[in-house]
C-alpha positions in Angstrom: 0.0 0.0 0.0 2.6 2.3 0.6 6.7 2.3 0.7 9.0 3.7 2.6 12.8 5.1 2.8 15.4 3.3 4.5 17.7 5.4 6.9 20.8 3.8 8.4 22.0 4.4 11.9 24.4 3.9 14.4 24.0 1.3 16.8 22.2 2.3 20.2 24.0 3.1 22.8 21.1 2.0 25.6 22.4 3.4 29.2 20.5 1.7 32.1 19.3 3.0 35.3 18.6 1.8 38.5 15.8 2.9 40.6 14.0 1.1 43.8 11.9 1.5 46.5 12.5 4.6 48.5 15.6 7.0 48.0 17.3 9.9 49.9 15.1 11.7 51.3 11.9 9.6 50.7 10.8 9.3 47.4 6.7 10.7 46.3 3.9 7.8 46.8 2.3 6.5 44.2 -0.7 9.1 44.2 2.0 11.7 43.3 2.3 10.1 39.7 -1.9 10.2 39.6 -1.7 13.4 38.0 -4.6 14.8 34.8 -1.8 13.4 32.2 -1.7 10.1 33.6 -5.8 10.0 34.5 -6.4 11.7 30.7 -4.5 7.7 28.4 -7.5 5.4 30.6 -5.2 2.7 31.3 -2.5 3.8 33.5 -4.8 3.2 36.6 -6.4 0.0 35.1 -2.5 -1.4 35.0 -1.6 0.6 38.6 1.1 2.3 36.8 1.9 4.9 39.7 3.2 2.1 41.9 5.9 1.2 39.6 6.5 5.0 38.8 6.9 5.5 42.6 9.7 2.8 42.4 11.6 4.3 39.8 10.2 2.6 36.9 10.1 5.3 33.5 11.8 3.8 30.9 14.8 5.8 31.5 17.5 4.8 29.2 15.3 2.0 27.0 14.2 2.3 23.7 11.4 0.6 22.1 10.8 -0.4 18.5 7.7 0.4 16.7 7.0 -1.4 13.5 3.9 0.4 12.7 2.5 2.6 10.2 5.2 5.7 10.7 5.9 8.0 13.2 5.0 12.0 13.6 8.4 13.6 15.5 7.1 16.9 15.4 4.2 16.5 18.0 5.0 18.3 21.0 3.9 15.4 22.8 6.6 13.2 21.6 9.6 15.8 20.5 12.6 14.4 20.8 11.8 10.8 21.4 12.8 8.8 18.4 16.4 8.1 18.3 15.2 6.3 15.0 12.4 7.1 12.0 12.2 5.5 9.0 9.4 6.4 7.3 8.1 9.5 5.0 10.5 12.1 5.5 9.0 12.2 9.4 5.3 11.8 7.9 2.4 9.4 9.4 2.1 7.6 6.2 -1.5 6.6 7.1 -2.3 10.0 8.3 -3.9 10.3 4.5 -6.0 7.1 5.1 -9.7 7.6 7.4 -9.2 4.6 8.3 -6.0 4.5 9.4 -5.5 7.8 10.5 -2.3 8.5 12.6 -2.0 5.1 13.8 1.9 4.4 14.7 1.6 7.9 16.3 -1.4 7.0 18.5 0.8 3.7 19.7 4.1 5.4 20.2 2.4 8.0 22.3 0.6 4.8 24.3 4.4 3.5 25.2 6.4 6.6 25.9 4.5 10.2 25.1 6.7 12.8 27.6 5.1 13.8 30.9 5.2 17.3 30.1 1.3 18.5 32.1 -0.4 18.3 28.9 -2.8 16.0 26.7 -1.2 12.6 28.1 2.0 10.5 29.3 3.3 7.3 28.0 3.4 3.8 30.2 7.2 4.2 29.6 7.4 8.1 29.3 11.5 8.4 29.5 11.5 5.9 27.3 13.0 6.7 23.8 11.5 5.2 19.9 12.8 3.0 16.9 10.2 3.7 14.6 9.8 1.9 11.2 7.3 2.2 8.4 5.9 -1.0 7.7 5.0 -2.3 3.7 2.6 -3.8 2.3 1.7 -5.2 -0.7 -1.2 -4.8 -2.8 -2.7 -7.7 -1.0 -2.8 -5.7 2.5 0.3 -8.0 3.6 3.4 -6.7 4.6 6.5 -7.1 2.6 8.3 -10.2 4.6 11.8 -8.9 3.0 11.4 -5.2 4.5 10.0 -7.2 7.6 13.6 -9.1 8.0 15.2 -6.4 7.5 13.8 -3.8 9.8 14.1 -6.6 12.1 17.2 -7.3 11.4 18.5 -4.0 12.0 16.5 -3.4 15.1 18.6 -6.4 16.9 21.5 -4.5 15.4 21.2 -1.4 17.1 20.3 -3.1 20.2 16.3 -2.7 20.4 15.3 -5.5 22.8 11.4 -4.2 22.6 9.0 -4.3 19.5 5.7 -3.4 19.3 3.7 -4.7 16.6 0.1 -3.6 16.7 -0.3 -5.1 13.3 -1.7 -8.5 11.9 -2.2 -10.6 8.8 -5.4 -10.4 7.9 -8.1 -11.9 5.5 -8.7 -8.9 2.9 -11.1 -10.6 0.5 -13.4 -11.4 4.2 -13.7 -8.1 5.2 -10.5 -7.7 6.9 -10.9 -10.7 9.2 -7.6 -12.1 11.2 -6.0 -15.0 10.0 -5.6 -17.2 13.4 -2.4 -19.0 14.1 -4.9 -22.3 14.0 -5.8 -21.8 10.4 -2.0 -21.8 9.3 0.1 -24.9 8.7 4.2 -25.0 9.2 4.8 -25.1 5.6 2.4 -22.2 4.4 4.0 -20.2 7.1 7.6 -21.1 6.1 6.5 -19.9 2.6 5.1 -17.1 3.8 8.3 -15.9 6.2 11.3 -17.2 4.0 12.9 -13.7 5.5 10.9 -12.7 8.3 11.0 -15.8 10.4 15.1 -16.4 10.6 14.6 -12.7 11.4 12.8 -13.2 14.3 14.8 -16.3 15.2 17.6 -14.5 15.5 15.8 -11.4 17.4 14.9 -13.6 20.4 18.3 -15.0 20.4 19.7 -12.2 21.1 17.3 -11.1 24.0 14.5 -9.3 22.3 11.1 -9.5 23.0 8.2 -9.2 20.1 4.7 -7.7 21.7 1.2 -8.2 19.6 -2.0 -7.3 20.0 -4.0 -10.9 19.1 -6.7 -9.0 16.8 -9.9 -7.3 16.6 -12.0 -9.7 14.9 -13.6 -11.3 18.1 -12.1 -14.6 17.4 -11.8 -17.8 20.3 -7.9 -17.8 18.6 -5.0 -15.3 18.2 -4.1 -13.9 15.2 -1.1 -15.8 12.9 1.8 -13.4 14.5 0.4 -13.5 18.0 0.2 -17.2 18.1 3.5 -17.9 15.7 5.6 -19.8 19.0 2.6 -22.5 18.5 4.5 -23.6 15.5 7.8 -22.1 15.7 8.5 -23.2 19.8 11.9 -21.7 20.2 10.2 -17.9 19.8 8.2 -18.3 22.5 10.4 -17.1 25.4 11.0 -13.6 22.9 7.0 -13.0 22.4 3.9 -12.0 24.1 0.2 -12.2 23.0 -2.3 -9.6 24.1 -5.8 -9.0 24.5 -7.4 -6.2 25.1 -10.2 -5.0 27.7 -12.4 -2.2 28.4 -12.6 0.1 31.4 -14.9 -2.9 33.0 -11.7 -4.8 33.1 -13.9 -7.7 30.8 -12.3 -8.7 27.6 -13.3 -6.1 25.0 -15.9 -7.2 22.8 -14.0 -6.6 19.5 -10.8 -8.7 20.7 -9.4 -11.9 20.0 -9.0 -14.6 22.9 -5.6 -15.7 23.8 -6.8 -19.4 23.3 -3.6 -21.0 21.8 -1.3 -18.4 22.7 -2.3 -18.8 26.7 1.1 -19.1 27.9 2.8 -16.2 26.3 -0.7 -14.0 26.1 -1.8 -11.5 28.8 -4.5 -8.7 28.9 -4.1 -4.6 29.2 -6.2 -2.2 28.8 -7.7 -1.0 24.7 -10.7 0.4 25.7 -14.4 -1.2 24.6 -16.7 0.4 21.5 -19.2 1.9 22.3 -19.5 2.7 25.5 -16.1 3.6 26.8 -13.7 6.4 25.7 -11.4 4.6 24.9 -7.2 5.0 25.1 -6.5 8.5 24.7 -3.0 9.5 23.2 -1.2 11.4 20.7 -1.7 11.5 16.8 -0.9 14.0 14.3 -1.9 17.7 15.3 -3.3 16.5 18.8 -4.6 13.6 20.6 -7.5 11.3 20.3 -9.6 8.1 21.3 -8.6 5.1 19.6 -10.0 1.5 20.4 -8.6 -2.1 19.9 -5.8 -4.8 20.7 -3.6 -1.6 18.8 -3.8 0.0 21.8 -3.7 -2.7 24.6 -0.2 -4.2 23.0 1.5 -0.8 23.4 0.6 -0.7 27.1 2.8 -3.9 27.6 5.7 -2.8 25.2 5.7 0.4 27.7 5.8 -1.7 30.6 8.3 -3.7 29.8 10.9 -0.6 29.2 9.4 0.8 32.4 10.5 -2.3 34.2 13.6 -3.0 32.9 15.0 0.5 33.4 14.6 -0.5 37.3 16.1 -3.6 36.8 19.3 -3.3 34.7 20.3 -6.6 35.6 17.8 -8.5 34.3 17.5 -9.8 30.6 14.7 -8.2 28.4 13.2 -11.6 28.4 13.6 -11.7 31.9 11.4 -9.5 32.3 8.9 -10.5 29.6 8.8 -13.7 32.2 8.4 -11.2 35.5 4.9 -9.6 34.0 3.5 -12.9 32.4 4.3 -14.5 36.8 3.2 -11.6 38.5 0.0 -10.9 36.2 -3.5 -10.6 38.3 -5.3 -14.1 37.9 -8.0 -13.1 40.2 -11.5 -13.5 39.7 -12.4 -13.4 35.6 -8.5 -13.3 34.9 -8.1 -16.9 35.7 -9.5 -18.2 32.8 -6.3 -18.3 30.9 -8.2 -19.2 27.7 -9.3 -16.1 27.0 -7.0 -14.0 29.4 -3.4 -15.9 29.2 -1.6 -15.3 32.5 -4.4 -12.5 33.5 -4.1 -9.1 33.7 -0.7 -6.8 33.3 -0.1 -5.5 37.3 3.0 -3.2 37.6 2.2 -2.9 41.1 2.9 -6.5 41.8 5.3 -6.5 38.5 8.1 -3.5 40.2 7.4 -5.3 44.2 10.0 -7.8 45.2 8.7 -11.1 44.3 9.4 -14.0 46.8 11.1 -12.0 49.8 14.2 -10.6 49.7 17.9 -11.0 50.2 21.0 -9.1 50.7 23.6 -9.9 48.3 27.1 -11.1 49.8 28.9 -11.6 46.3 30.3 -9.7 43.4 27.7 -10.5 41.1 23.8 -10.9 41.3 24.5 -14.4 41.1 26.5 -15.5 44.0 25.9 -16.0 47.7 23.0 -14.2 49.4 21.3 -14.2 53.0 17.5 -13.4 54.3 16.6 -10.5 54.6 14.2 -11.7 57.4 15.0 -11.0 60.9 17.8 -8.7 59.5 17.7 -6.0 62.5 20.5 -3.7 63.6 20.3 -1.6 67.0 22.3 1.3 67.4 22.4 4.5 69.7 20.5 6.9 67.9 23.3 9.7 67.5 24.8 6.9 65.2 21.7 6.5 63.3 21.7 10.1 62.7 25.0 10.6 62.0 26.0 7.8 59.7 23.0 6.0 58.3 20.5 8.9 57.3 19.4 9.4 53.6 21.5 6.1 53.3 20.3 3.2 51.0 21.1 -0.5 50.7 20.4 -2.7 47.5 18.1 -5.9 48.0 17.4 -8.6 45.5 14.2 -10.5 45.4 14.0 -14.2 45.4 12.3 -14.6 42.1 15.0 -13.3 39.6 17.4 -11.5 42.0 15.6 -7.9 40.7 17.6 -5.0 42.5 15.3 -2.6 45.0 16.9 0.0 47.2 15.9 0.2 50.2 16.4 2.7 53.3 18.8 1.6 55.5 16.3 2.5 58.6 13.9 -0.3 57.4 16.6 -2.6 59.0 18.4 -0.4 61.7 17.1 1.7 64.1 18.0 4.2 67.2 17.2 1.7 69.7 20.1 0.3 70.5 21.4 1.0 74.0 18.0 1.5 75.1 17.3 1.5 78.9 14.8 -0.7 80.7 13.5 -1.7 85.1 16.7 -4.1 85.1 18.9 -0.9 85.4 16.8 0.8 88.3 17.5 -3.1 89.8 21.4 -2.7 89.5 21.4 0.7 91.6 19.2 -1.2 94.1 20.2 -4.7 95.0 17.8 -6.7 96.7 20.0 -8.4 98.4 23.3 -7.2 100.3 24.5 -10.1 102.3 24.9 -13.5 102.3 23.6 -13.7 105.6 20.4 -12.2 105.1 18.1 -15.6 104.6 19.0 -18.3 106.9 17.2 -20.8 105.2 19.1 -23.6 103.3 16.8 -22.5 100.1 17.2 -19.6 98.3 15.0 -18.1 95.2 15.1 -14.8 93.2 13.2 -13.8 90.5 14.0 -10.8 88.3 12.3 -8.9 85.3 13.3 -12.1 83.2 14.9 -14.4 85.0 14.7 -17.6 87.6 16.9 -18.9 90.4 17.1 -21.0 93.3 19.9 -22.7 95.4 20.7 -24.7 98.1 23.2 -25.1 100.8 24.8 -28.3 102.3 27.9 -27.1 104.5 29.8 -25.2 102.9 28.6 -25.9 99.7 26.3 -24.0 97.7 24.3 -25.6 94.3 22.0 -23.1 92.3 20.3 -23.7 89.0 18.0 -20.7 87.0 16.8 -20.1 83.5 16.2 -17.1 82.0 17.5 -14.4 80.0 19.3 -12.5 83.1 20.0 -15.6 85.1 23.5 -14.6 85.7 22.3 -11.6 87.8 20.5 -14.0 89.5 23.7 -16.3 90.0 25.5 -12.9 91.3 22.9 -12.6 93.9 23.4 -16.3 95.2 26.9 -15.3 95.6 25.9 -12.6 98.5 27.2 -9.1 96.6 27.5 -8.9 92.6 30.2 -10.4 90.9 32.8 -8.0 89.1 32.7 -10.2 85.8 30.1 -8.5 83.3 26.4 -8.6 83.1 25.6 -11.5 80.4 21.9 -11.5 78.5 21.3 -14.8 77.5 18.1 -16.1 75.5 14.5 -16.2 77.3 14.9 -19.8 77.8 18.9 -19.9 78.8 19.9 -22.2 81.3 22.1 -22.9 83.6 24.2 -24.2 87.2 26.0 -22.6 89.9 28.3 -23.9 92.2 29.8 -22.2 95.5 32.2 -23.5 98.0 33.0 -21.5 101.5 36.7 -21.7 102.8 38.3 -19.7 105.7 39.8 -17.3 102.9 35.9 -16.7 101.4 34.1 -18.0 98.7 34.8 -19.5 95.7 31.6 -19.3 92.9 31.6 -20.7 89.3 28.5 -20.7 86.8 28.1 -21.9 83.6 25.1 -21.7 81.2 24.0 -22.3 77.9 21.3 -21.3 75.3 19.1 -24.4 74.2 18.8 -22.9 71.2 21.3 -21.4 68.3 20.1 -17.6 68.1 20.0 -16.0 71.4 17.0 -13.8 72.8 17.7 -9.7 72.1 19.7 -8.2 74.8 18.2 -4.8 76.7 20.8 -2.3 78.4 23.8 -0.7 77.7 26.3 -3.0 78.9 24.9 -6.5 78.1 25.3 -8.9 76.0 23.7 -12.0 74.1 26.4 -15.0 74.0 25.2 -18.4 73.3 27.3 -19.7 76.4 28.9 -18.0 79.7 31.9 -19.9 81.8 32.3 -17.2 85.2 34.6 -18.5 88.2 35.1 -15.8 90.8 36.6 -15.5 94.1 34.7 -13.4 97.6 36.7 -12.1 100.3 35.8 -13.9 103.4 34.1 -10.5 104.6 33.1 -10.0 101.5 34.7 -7.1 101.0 36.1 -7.8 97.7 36.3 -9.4 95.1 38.1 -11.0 91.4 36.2 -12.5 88.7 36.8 -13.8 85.4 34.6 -15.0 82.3 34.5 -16.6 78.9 31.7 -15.8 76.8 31.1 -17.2 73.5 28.9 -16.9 70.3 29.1 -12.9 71.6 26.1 -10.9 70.9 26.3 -7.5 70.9 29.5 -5.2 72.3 28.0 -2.3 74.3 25.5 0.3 72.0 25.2 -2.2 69.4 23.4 -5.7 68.7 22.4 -7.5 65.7 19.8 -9.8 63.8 19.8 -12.0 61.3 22.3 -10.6 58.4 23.4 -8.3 60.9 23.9 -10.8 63.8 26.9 -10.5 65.7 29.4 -13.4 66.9 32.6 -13.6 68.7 34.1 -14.2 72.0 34.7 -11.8 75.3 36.6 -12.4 77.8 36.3 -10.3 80.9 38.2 -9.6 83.8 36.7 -7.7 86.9 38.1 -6.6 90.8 35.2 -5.4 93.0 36.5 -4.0 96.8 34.5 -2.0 99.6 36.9 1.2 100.4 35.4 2.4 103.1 32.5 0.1 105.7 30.8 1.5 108.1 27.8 0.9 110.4 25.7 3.4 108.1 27.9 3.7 104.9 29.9 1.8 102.4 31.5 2.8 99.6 32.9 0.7 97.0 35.4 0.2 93.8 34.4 -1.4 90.3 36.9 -1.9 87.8 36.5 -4.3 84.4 38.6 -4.7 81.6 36.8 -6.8 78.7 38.5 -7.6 75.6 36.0 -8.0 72.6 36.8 -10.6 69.9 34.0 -10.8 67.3 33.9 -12.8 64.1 33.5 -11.2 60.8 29.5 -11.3 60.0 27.3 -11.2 56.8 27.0 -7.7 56.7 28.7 -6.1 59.6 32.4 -6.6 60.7 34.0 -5.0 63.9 37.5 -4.6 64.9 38.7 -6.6 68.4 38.9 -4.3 71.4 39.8 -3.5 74.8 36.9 -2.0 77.2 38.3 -0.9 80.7 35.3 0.2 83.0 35.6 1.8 86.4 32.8 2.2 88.6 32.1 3.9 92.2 29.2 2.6 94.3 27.7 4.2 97.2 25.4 2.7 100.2 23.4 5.2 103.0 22.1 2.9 105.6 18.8 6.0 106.4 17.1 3.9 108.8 17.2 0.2 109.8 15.1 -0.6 106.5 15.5 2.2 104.6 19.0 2.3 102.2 19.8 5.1 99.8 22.1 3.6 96.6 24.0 5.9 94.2 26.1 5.1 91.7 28.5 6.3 89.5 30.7 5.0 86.3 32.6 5.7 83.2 33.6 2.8 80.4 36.1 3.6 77.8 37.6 1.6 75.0 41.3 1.3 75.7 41.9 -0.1 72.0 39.2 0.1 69.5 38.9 0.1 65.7 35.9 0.3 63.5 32.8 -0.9 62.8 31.7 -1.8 59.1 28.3 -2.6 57.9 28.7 -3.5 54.0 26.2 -2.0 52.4 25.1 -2.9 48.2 25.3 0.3 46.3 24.0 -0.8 42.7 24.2 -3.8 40.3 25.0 -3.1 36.5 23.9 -5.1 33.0 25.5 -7.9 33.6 24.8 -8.0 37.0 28.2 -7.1 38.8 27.4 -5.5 42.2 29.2 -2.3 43.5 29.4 -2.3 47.6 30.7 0.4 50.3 31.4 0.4 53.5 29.6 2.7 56.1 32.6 3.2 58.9 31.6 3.8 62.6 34.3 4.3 64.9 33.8 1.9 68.1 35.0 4.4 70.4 32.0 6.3 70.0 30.0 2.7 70.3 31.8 1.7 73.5 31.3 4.9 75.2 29.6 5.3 77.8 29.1 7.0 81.3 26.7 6.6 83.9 24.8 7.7 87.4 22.1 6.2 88.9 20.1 6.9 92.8 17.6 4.7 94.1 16.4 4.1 97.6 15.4 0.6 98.8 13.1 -0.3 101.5 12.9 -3.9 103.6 9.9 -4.4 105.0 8.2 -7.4 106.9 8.5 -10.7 106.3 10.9 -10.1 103.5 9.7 -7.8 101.1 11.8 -4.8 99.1 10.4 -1.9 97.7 12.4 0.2 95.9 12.5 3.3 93.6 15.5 5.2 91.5 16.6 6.7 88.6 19.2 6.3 86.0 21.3 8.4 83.4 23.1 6.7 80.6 25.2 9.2 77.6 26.6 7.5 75.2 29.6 8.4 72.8 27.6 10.5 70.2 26.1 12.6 73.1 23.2 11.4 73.3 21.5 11.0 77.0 18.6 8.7 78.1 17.3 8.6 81.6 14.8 6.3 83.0 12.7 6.2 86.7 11.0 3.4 88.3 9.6 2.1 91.4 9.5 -1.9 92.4 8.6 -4.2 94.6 9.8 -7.9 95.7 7.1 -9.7 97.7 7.2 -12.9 100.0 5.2 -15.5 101.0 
């Protein structure tokens, strides 16, 4: 019907960009994207389009082919968007036909029109065009020679998206499609001698090949839509679609998938009469158009849209992604007139299957959960070294790159306070004399104890998170060796012996579990299993400790989850005396040194180091029951390096993954001073009541305080 001039260019350079969920500074929601432009084209909603904008999804840096009836440059609408045009010297060619009227324009608007706040925008609209001219013959079917070709070149200058909102059709039965079921291999191979090896050689080499199925109302595709029935090896390179009205029903002019199920899905093309249909650019302005014409173009759109947020992934890749994460709800699961169901970019640009941090160079290597991934930090760090900061996460589906804010997996709670303190400033129990009977029990906040004494032996057993506190208070005074935090279910023994010289203690326990329970405080830890052996004056006046803890948790100000989890050893070191006893007042020394040996981890690394604490308690006797507690300390790394949380930066084409560090210096973790008053109360037959508060600031200034009252009760 028509013929065209061929134009030779340079091959495409296509540059890729990567976009995710969230950004620096947040990035707009999805309603942001709703704007008149993107209500105005009718099926943007339909196809939830401003999710995937709000990822990052445009088309940025893709370009899409268009074999189609020629291409109109000069509309505002779509200036500067073909990168090529091979047609009538930048004419429509069917502009001059009624029925035909500004067609290729109408579907290159459809996949990337500019947003510019007027008429409409494009599913893709950063997207750039390839747009080619199609021939046809005087029998209405195009040339297959100029098909080969244009497709030939098209793979050449590295087009991995073609629209074709063109079919063969019946001319002498008033332009009825010729379905895929009506065609035998050898008629086809007669009919393609040029176009098929073509299109072989297309999907080889990644492309993908989008058409509409027809408009003839047929239970079939039309021959191109359905052409992987008799040619298999095409079929990962091609997708089918059907079109459906504002209704979301299958428009009552178009073809069903039928055949084609498994490479056919449905978009929006508007229905005759009753709805508007698509509305989009053609010569001199922008009109209404109907059919599969228009529903194909909404999936060639897509797919640039996608694939500029995932550079990683292979065009075909993500032909599969929309075909998997299509809506088969309700109508849409009848795949034999809807294929996979209905195009969803919401669900198309989500992770798909959960999502994992990436531990190796490339998109391909090892990985780890992004479940359970939590890291606790003092909230001056937070502030100081993780806002506005991103990591990269891959989904489990096709290892498709998001970014993500680093506060979805860390957070300013680490170091946090909690009752336990308020207990620390205002023992329960001062002396070892204090019960007579040869059965002892405490109970804490989160912890169990009990022991007995034979002699001048002593047997304890507890469970519990803090049952090394409770081991401490068995030992009449606490124990200069730490303050462990074990799992909730932690268990473990005690073991005392009296001598003329004092007492000799030693404890071990043991979570029954691998992963231990989350620590609370400042100064504790989370180990998977505690060794302590200490020594009590016979006055118990002072006293030496020492302790092995293993599968270490969290160093002071931090702890760790999952890809963040922390392990190691400690070993610590601790001298306890009274300085000064009196009837009414006692004062006394805490010193600690702890050295810090933790393992490199997934996604956070720390450097061994050497904590020395000193601590000065003091003890008012007010009245016979009544005992005012204040105390006082300062801890300070003596040696400390960095910590490191790796952190994914971006992934490329062929799926290599750049990484950086985000550097904290421990000092400022391991920092930390403190003060704390509390008075404590004995009443009758054994009961404590108590109240205080506590200040904690840690090494990025920041200062928490918490005040409490309690009560012990027994019966």
């Amino acid at each position: 019907m028509f013929t065209k001039a061929s134009i030779k260019l340079a091959p495409l350079l296509v540059m890729l960009a990567l976009a995710g969920c969230g950004g620096k500074g947040g990035l707009p929601t999805a309603s942001d994207w709703e704007t008149e432009e993107y209500q105005a084209q009718g099926g943007l909603g339909q196809l939830k389009a401003s999710s995937m904008y709000a990822r990052g999804g445009t088309g940025k840096g893709v370009t899409v082919g268009l074999l189609d009836s020629g291409a109109t440059p000069s509309h505002p609408g779509l200036a500067g968007k073909y990168v090529v045009v091979d047609s009538f010297e930048g004419v429509d060619p069917m502009d001059s036909n009624p029925e035909f009227r500004g067609h290729g324009t109408h579907v290159a608007g459809i996949i990337a029109a500019g947003k510019d706040d007027s008429g409409m925008h494009g599913v893709a609209y950063e997207a750039t065009l390839a747009s080619y001219a199609l021939e046809f013959d005087e029998n209405d079917d195009v040339v297959d020679f100029e098909l080969g070709k244009a497709t030939d070149e098209l793979t050449e200058f590295g087009v991995r998206i073609v629209n074709n909102s063109w079919g063969k059709v019946d001319v002498h039965n008033d332009y009825i499609s010729i379905t895929i079921t009506e065609v035998t291999r050898n008629s086809m191979d007669a009919y393609f001698p040029y176009g098929l090896p073509a299109y072989r050689r297309y999907v080889e080499a990644d492309g993908v090949q989008v058409w509409g199925v027809g408009n003839s109302a047929l239970p079939q595709p039309s021959f191109h839509a359905g052409l992987p029935l008799l040619v298999r090896e095409l079929e990962r390179g091609w997708l089918a679609v059907v079109s459906v009205g504002q209704d979301g029903d299958l428009a009552r002019y178009s073809q069903q998938c039928g055949v084609a199920a498994e490479w056919c899905i449905a978009a929006p093309g508007g229905n005759k009469p009753e709805d508007a249909g698509i509305y989009s650019t053609v010569p001199g302005g922008y009109d209404h158009y109907h059919g599969t014409s228009m529903a194909a173009p909404q999936v060639s759109g897509a797919l640039a849209a996608l694939k500029s947020m995932f550079p990683n992934l292979g065009f075909q890749d993500v032909r599969d992604r929309v075909l998997f994460t299509a809506d088969r709800n309700g109508i849409y699961a009848d795949s034999s007139i809807y294929g996979k169901g209905l195009l969803d970019l919401d669900a198309a640009s989500r992770p798909v299957g959960g999502t994992l941090f990436s531990l190796g160079r490339y998109d391909g290597g090892p990985v780890v959960t992004t479940q359970g991934a939590r890291l606790s930090l003092p909230a001056g760090a937070v502030s100081r070294h993780l806002a506005g900061e991103e990591i990269l996460v891959l989904d489990r589906y096709q290892r498709a790159p998001f970014l993500v804010p680093i506060s979805h997996y860390a957070g300013g709670d680490g170091g946090g306070l909690s009752m336990r303190h308020l207990e620390l400033i205002a023992p329960r129990h001062t002396s070892p004399d204090e019960y007579e009977a040869p059965v002892q029990a405490f109970a804490g906040e989160d912890f169990q104890v009990s022991g007995t004494s034979t002699g001048a032996w002593l047997l304890g057993a507890g469970r519990g998170a803090g049952l090394m506190g409770g081991f401490a208070s068995l030992a009449g005074m606490p124990l200069p060796h730490g303050d462990f935090r074990m799992a909730r279910n932690a268990l473990g023994m005690a073991l005392g012996f009296t001598t003329e010289a004092g007492e000799i203690h030693a404890s071990a326990a043991t979570n029954p579990e691998e992963a231990g329970g989350p620590g609370f405080g400042v100064t504790s830890w989370s180990p998977r299993s505690v060794l302590t052996a200490s020594f009590v004056g016979a006055q118990t006046d002072y006293a030496l400790g020492a302790s092995f803890a293993s599968g270490l948790k969290r160093p002071s100000g931090l702890q760790g989850t999952g890809a963040f989890e922390l392990s190691g050893n400690s070993v610590d070191l601790g001298f306890r005396c009274d300085l000064f006893t009196g009837d009414a007042v006692r004062v006394g020394l805490n010193n600690r040194l702890t050295h810090l040996a933790p393992h490199e981890g997934a996604l956070l690394t720390l450097d061994s180091a050497l904590l020395a604490t000193a601590g000065l308690d003091l003890s008012i006797r007010l009245t016979r029951r009544a005992t005012l507690n204040a105390r006082l300390s300062l801890e300070r790394p003596v040696d400390s390096g960095e910590a490191r949380i790796r952190v994914a930066r971006s992934v490329d084409e062929g799926g290599r993954i750049d990484y950086d560090d985000i550097v904290i210096d421990q000092g400022d973790l391991l920092q930390f001073d403190r003060a704390g008053v509390s008075v404590s109360y004995r009443g009758d037959p054994g009961s404590v009541y108590g109240a205080g508060v506590m200040t904690v600031r840690d090494g990025f200034g920041r200062t928490q305080a918490i005040a409490g009252v309690q009560a012990e009760l027994r019966f």
